[in-house]
C-alpha positions in Angstrom: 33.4 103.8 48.8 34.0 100.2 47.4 35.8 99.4 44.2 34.8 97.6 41.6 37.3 95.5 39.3 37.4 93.5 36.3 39.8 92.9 34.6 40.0 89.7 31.9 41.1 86.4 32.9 40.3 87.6 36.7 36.5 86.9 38.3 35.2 90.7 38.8 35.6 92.1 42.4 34.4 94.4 45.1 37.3 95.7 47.5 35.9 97.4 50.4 37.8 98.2 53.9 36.6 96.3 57.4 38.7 98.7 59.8 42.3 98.1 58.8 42.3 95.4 56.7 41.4 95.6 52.9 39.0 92.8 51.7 38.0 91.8 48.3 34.6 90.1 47.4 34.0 88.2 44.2 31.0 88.3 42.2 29.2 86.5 40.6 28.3 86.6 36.8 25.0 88.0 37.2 26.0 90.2 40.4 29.0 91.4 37.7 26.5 92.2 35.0 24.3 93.8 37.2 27.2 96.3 38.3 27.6 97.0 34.1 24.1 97.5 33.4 23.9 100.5 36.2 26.8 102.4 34.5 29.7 101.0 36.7 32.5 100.4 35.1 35.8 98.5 36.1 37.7 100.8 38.3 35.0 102.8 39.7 33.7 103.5 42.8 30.5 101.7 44.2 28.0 102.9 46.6 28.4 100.9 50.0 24.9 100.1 49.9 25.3 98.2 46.3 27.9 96.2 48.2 26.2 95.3 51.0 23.2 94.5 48.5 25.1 92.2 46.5 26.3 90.3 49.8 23.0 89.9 50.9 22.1 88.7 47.7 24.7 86.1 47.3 26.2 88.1 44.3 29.3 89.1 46.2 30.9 86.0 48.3 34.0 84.6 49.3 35.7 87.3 51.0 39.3 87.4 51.5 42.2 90.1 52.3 43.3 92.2 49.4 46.6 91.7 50.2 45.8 87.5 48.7 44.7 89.1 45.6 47.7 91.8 44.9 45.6 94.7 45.8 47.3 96.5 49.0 46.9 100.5 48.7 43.8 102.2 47.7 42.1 105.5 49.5 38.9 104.1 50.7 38.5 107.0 53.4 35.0 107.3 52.7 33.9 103.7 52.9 31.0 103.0 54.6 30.1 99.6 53.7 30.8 97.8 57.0 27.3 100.2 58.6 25.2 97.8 56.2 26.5 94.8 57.3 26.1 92.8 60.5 29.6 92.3 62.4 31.0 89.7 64.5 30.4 90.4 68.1 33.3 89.1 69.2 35.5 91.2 67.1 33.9 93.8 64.8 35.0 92.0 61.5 32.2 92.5 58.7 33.4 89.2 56.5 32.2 85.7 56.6 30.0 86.6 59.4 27.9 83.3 60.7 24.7 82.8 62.6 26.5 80.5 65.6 24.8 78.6 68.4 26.6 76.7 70.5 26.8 75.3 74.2 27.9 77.5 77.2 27.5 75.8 80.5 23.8 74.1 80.6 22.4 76.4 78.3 22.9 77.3 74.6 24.2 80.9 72.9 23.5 82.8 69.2 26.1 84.9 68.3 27.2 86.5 65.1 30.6 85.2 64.7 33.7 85.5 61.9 36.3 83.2 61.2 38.6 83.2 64.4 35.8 83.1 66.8 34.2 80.1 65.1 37.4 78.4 65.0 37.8 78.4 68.7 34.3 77.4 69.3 34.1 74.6 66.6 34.1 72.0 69.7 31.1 73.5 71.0 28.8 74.7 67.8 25.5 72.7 67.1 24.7 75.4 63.9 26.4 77.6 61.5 25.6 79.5 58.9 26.6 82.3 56.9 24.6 85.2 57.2 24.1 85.5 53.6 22.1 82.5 53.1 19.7 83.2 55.9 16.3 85.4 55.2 13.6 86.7 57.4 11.0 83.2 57.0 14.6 80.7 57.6 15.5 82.6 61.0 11.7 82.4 61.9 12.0 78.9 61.1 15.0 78.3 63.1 13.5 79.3 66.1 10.4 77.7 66.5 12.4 74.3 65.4 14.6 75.9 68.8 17.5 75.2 66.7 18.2 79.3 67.3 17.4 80.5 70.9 14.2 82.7 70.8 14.8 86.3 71.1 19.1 86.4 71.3 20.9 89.4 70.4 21.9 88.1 67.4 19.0 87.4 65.2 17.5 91.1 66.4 20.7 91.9 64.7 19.8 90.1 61.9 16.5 91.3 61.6 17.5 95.0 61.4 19.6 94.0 58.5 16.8 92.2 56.6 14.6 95.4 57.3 17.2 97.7 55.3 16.3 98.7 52.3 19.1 98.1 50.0 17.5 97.4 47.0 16.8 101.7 46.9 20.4 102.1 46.4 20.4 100.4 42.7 18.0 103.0 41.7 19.9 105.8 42.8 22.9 104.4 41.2 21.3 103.8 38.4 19.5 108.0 38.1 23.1 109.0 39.4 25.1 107.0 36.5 22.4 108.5 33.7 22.6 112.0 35.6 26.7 112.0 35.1 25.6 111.2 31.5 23.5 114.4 30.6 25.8 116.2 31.8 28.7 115.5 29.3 29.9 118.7 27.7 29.8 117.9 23.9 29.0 121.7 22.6 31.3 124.9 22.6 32.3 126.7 25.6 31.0 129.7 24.2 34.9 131.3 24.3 35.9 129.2 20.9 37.7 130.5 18.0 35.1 131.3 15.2 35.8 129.2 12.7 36.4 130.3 9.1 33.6 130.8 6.5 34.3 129.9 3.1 
């Protein structure tokens, strides 16, 4: 599972694993507050569908290795977060993914691209654009302006993602959080020492 941070004089983050490498994501102010108001508090785990929530909502951006930001070793064994998110084809990473169309021999290609990819097609790309800022109605869009070849690989990628329900998770979180709450033990175990009557 993700982790979230905060610490003062730092902007709040999400670290997350994509395969090997360690990545942190900022967030924003509201995406921050949001976290808070479900019962997350700095150092605790977050579901991987939060994550990917709040990267599809533009509340977790700017992605970057952990390494950058003096976080190296956690255990994030569990962590799931790269199945909610699409992935370059190219190679597999889950971070700064963009919506790329570019020219190969007469014709024109969509892929889903990261940052080394791109790089080595810059020459060649007519569009790109982070997958965060895209939505159902813009890829539609896209289309029939044929700025985005009609039925590629990549925006039936991107339309599975759109179709996941995310927003579900925050209301688990949110019954989980409150459920770890009622169960605080407060009382007596029952094997106390009486106490003294006077």
């Amino acid at each position: 599972m993700p982790l979230f941070l905060a610490t003062s004089g730092n902007a709040p983050t999400v670290l997350t694993k994509d395969r090997e490498r360690i990545v942190s994501y900022t967030l924003t102010p509201d995406g921050a507050k949001q976290l808070r108001a479900s019962g997350v508090r700095s150092g605790s785990k977050v579901p991987s569908r939060i994550l990917a929530a709040l990267i599809r909502s533009g509340s977790a951006h700017s992605p970057r290795l952990a390494e950058s930001s003096g976080q190296v070793r956690f255990d994030f064994a569990s962590d799931d977060t790269s199945d909610f998110l699409p992935r370059c084809e190219m190679t597999g990473v889950t971070s700064d993914v963009h919506l790329v169309v570019y020219g190969e021999g007469n014709g024109t290609v969509a892929k889903l691209l990261g940052p080394e990819p791109r790089f080595l097609l810059q020459r060649v790309t007519s569009l790109s654009l982070p997958v965060t800022i895209l939505t159902p109605a813009t890829l539609g869009q896209l289309e029939a302006a044929n700025k985005v070849p009609p039925k590629s690989a990549a925006a039936a990628t991107l339309r599975a993602w759109f179709r996941q329900d995310l927003e579900s998770a925050w209301e688990k979180l949110c019954q989980e959080q409150a459920r770890r709450q009622e169960v605080l033990p407060l009382g007596g175990t029952g094997d106390d020492l009486p106490l003294a009557e006077g």
